[in-house]
N, C-alpha and C positions, 0 to 999 in steps of 0.2 A: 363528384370529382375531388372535393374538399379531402373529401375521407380517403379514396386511395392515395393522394400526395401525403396525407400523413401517416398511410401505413409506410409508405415509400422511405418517407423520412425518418419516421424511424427505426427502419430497417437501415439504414443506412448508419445512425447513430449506436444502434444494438453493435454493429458490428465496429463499429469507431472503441465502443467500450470494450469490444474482446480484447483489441489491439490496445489497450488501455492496461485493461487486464494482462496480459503477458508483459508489457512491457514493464508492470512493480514486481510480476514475479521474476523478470531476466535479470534487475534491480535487485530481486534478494540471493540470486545465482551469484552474480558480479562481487556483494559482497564477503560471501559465505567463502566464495577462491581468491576472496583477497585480491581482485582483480583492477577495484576501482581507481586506484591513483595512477596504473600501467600507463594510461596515456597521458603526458602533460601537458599538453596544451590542448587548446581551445579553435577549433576551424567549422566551425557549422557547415559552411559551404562544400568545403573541399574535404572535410577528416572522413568522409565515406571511404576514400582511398586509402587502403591500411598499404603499410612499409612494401615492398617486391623486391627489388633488387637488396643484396647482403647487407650491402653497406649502408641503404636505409634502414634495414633493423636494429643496424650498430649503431648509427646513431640516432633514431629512439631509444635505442636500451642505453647507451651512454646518457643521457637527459633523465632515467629512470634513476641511475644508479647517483644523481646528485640529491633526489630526497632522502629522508629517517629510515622511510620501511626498508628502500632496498640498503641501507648501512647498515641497520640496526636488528632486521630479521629476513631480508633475504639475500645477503649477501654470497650465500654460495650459487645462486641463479645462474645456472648457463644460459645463452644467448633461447635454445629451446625452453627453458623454463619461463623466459620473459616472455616468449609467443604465447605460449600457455594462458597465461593472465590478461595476456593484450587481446585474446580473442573475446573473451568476455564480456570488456568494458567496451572493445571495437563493436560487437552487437548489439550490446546495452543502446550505446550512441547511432548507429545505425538506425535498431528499430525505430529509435524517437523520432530519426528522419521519415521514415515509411510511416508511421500515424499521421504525421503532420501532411503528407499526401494524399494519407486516406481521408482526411478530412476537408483538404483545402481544395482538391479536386472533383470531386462528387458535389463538393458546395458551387463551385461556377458553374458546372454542369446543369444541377438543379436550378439555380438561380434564373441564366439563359433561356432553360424548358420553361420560366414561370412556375414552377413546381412549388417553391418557395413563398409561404403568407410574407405580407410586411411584418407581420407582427413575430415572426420567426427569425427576423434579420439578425436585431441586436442582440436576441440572448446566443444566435451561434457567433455572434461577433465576441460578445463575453467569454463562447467556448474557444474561441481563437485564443485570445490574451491570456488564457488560464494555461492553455499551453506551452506558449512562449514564455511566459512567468516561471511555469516550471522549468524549463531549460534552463532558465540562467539561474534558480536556484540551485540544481544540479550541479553547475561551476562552481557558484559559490564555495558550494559542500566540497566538493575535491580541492580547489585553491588550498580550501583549508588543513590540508594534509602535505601539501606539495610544498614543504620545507625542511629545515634540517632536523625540527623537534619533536613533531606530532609522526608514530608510524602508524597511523590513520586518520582518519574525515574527523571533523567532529560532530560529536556524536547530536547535540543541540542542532547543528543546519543538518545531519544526515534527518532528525525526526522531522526535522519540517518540509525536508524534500520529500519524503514519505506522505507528508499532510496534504501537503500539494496535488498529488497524485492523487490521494482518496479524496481530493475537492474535485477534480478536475472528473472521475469518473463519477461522482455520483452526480457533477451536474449535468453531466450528458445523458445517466438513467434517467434521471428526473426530467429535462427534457423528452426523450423517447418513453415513459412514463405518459406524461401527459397527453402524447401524440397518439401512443397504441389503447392505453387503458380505461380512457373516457369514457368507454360507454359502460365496462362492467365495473367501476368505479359509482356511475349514477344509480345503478340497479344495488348494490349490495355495497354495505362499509360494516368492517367488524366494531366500529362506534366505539374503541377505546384507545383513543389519540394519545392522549393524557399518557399513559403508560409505555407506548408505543414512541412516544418521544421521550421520554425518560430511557428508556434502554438504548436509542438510537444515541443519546447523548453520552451513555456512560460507554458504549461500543467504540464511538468516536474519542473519546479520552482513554481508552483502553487500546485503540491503535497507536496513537499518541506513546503511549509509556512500553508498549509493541517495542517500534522504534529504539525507544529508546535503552531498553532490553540489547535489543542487536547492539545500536552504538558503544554501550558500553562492556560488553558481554558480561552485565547484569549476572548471568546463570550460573555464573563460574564461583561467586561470590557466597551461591548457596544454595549447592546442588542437590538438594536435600527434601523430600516432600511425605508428610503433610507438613512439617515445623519445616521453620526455616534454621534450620543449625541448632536446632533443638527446641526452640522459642518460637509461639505461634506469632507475637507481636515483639521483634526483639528492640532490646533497649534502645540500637540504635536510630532505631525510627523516632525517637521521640526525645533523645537526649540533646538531641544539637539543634532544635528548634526548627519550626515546618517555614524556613525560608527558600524562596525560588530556590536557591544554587544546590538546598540541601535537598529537595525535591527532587532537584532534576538531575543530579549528582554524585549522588551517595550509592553505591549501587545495591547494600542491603534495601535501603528503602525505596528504590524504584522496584526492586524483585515483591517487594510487601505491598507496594499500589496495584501492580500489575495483578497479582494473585488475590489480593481483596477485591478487585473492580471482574476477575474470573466470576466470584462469588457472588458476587450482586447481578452481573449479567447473566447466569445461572439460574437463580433466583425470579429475577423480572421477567424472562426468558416464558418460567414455567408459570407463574402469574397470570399473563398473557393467556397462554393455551385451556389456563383452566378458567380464567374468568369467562372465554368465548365458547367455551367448549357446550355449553346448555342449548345456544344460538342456533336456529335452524339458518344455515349461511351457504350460499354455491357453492358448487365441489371443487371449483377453481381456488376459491379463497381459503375451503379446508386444507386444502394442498400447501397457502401461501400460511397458515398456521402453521402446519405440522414441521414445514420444512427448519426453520430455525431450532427448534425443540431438536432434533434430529440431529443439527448439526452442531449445536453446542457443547452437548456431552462428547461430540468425538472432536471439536476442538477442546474442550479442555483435558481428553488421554493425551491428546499430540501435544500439551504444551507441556502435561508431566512426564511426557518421553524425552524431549527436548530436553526437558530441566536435568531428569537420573541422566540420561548417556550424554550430555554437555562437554563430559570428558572423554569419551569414548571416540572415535573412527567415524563410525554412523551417524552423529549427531546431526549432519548436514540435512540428511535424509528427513532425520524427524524436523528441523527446523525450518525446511524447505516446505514440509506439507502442512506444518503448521500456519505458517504463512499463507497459502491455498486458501487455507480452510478458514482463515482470519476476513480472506477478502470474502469468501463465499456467503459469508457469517453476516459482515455487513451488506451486500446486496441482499440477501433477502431480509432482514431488517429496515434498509432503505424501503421496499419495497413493499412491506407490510405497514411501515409507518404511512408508505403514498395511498394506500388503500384504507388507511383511518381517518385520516383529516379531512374536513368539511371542503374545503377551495384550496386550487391551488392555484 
């Protein structure tokens, strides 16, 4: 009985994480159309209802047109171009309602049936609060554009509202994780953790500076590959000293973290497949090898597709499936790491 309530559960969590999953890539839509400051205010309860009658669009888009972006870049916006942008972030915001259902509803459900261990309680309880955390960092992040100076988020709360998100869904893998995979987890482990958490670490610092690529469209700065503007390490990485602000700021050298951390996730990636590769191991786990290997080399074409057409029309396209491939990169990574380590 144990065992079916936990395929149960975590069938229920798998699918908590799709809805997890689309809702960063509707996040990287929202931003990519420029969509995210469209709504200004904040109604958790009620903002499911977008504008209807005229004169409510008028004034939402009258409230739009008091911050930077619509003074400063969209200023020619007819009242349809404000719909335009306002459907985006209206979804954005919706879906985050529709997760929070799928989770809080199946939870009383199960709970009621006894389907639910005690010992299952507090970590979905922790996966409640990681949700709601996210939301209000999500305000945060917009507040901070919805002025007269800034015509966008900034770009420090946009990477942390991104961090958010990849905490929030790997702790629900990890949970369903623990539920579905125990058994083939005791039978077989590829025994090299060690290495296996070092990539998971540098992946994770590599979404991190992701992020922060988008916030500051980083790409633009230096659309250029293999050199970055002719210079494989240029000057200014190193001229103005490795403080936070130049770190996290400077958009030559976020573009040089980002691209050197490509290279070592690259690197540890294929590591990995050939330290295990001698290992007589289940064909389930050859699958959870090969897949990263597989996906890394085609994220890193879509991050130098990104990079060359940055300027181009299409960029979106390439930047949108890069993203994809970013989250797809760390779940099976999460997931290789959960099938290395001794306990969890």
């Amino acid at each position: 009985m144990k065992s079916k309530n936990d395929r149960l559960i975590a069938t229920w969590l798998y699918f908590g994480a799709g809805t997890i999953i689309i809702q960063i890539l509707l996040g990287g839509v929202t931003r990519l159309t420029g969509s995210g400051l469209s709504i200004t205010e904040w109604k958790p309860l009620m903002g499911f209802i977008p504008p209807i009658a005229t004169d409510e669009w008028e004034l939402s888009f009258e409230k739009y047109k008091q911050i930077a972006q619509f003074k400063l870049i969209n200023s020619s916006f007819t009242l349809e171009d404000y719909k335009s942008i306002y459907f985006w972030e209206w979804l954005h915001r919706n879906w985050a309602r529709f997760m929070g259902l799928c989770f809080i509803l199946p939870f009383f459900f199960l709970l009621i049936k006894r389907k639910i261990s005690n010992t299952l309680i507090l970590p979905i309880f922790v996966l409640f609060l990681l949700g709601l955390l996210q939301g209000a960092i999500g305000w945060i992040m917009v507040k901070s554009g919805l002025n007269d100076t800034n015509i966008r988020v900034n770009h420090i709360r946009l990477s942390i509202h991104f961090m958010a998100a990849i905490l929030l869904l790997a702790y629900t893998l990890w949970i369903a994780f623990k539920l579905s995979l125990k058994d083939l987890k005791m039978r077989h482990r590829l025994k090299c953790n060690l290495w296996s958490f070092l990539l998971l670490m540098a992946l994770v610092t590599q979404l991190f500076y992701g992020a922060l690529m988008a916030g500051t469209s980083a790409a633009l700065a230096a659309p250029t590959w293999p050199t970055i503007n002719g210079s494989y390490i240029p000057a200014q990485v190193y001229n103005q000293g490795f403080n936070i602000n130049h770190l996290s700021s400077d958009l030559v050298t976020i573009q040089f973290i980002h691209r050197s951390l490509a290279y070592l996730i690259c690197i540890l990636t294929i590591l990995i497949y050939i330290k295990t590769s001698s290992w007589k191991i289940n064909r389930k786990l050859e699958v959870v090898r090969l897949v990263p290997l597989v996906i890394v080399f085609a994220q890193c074409a879509l991050g130098i597709g990104t990079l060359l057409n940055c300027l181009n029309n299409d960029y979106k396209i390439y930047a949108a499936l890069h993203q994809f491939m970013g989250l797809s990169l760390f779940i099976s990574i999460l997931l290789l790491h959960y099938l290395n380590i001794k306990k969890t």
